[in-house]
N, C-alpha and C positions, 0 to 999 in steps of 0.2 A: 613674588611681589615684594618690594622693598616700600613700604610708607614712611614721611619723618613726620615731624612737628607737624609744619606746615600745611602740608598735607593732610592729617588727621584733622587740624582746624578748618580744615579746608570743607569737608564732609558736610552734607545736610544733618540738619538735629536728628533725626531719626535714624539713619546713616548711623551715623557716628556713638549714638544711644548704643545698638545691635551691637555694632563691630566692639567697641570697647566693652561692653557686657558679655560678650563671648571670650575674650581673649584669657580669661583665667581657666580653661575649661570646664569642664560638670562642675553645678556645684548642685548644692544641697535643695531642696524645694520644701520649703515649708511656711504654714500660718501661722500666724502670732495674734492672740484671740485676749480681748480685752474687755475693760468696760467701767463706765465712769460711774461716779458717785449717784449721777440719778436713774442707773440702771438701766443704762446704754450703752449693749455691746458693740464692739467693732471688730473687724477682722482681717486682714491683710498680708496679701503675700508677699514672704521676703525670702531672698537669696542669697543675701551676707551673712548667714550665723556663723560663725566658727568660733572654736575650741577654746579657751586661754588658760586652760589646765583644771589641772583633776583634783587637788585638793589646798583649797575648796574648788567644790567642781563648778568651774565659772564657763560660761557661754557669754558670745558677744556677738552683738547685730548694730548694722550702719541704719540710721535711718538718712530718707528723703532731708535735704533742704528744707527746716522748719519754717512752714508759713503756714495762717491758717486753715487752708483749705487742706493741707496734707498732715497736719501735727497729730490726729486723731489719737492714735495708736501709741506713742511718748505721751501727750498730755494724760490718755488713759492712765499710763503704768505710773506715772507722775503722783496723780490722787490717788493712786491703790497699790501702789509698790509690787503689786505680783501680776503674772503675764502666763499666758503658755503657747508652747512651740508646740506645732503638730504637721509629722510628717504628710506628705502629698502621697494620695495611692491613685492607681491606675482609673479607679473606678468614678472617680470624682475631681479630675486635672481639669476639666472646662470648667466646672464651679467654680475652684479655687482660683482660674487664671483670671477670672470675671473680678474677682476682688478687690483687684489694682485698680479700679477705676473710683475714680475723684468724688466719691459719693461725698453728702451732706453727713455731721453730724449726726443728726436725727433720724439717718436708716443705715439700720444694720446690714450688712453684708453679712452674714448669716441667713437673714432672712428673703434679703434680694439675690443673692444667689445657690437659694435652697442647701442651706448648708444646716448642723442641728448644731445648737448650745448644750455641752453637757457640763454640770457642775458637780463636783464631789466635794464630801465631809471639809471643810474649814478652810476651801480654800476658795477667794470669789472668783476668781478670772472663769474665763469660761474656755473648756476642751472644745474639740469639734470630735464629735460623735463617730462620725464617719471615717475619722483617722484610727488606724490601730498602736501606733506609736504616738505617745503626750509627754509631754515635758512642762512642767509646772515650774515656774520660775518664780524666784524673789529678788528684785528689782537691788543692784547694790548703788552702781555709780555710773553717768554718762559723764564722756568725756568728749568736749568741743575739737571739731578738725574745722580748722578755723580758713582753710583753705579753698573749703565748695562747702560751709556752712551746713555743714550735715556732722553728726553726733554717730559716738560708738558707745552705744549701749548696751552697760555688762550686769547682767545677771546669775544668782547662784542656784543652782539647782535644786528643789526640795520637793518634785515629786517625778516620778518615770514609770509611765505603766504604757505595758507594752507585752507579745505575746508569751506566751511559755518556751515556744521553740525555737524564738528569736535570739536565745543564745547557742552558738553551735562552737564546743569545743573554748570557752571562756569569753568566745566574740560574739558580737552582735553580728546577725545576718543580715545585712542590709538587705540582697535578695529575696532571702525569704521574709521578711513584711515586706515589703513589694515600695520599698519607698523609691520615690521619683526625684533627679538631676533635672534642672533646668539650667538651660545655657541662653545668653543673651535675653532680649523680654520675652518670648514666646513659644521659643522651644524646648520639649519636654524630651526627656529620656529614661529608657527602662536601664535598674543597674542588674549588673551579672558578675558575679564575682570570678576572677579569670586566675588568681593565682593566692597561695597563702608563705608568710616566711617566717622561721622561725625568729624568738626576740633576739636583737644581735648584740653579739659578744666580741668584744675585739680578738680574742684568740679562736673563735669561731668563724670567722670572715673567710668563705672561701677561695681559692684562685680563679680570677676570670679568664 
């Protein structure tokens, strides 16, 4: 199948949501757990975190087109500058998928869809319980894409608890914590690590 422009525009909203939400393959599945000044968490799942370097160790996530019925989660980190990331496991992907939807201010997703608030020593945002991988973030700069109104939100890393055996050989196993790929809005996938290479060296490059 060959699609252009036109075509693409051509697509139903929903259509077109899928297809283009798939087309980067697996990404990453995780929550992003908050909560405003008057002690109202929120929690929502995102699929655009990616990397923007290790020192300082920065993460960065797209949010929705800011309006008020979806800002919840930026206005959150906004008043409180810290956030956390928490991987998706097997065990609790319906909960986490339920979180995408267009709730009110005033109810936490946490609570509507049975998810746990966990808070540790000096820092407020809230973990989810149920994840084995957290990432605690501090909130540095978002930066405007002025082109579909939606923001890239970068944060620096200042907390990661996660298993003992989750490093195997200086990596992180993704497989073994069991974290979860989502592609397009709805589907989920198990990862399996299929291959490992050494760090490459131009005088190490072997012949293909």
């Amino acid at each position: 199948m060959i699609y252009n422009k036109e075509d693409i525009e051509g697509f139903d909203r929903v259509t077109k949501l899928k297809i283009i939400n798939s087309v980067t393959g697996i990404k990453p599945a995780n929550l992003i757990g908050t909560i405003n000044n008057k002690g109202q968490s929120n929690l929502a799942i995102i699929s655009s975190i990616v990397h923007l370097g290790s020192s300082p160790a920065l993460l960065g996530f797209v949010t929705r087109p800011q309006t008020a019925e979806v800002g919840h989660t930026y206005a959150n980190i906004q008043e409180n500058e810290v956030y956390t990331i928490n991987h998706i496991h097997q065990g609790f992907i319906k909960n986490a998928h339920y979180t995408s939807g267009k709730f009110d201010a005033d109810i936490s997703e946490f609570k509507r869809c049975n998810l746990t608030e966990e808070y540790i020593k000096d820092f407020k945002a809230p973990f989810v319980k149920e994840s084995n991988f957290k990432i605690g973030m501090c909130f540095v700069e978002a930066i405007d894409i002025k082109h579909n109104g939606t923001k890239l939100v970068i944060g620096e890393i200042e907390q990661l608890i996660f298993p003992d055996d989750a490093i195997v050989d200086g990596d992180i196993d993704l497989e073994a914590t069991e974290s979860i790929g989502i592609s397009g809005l709805n589907s989920y996938y198990s990862l399996k690590k299929v291959a490992k290479h050494p760090y490459v060296r131009i005088d190490e490059v072997p012949e293909f």
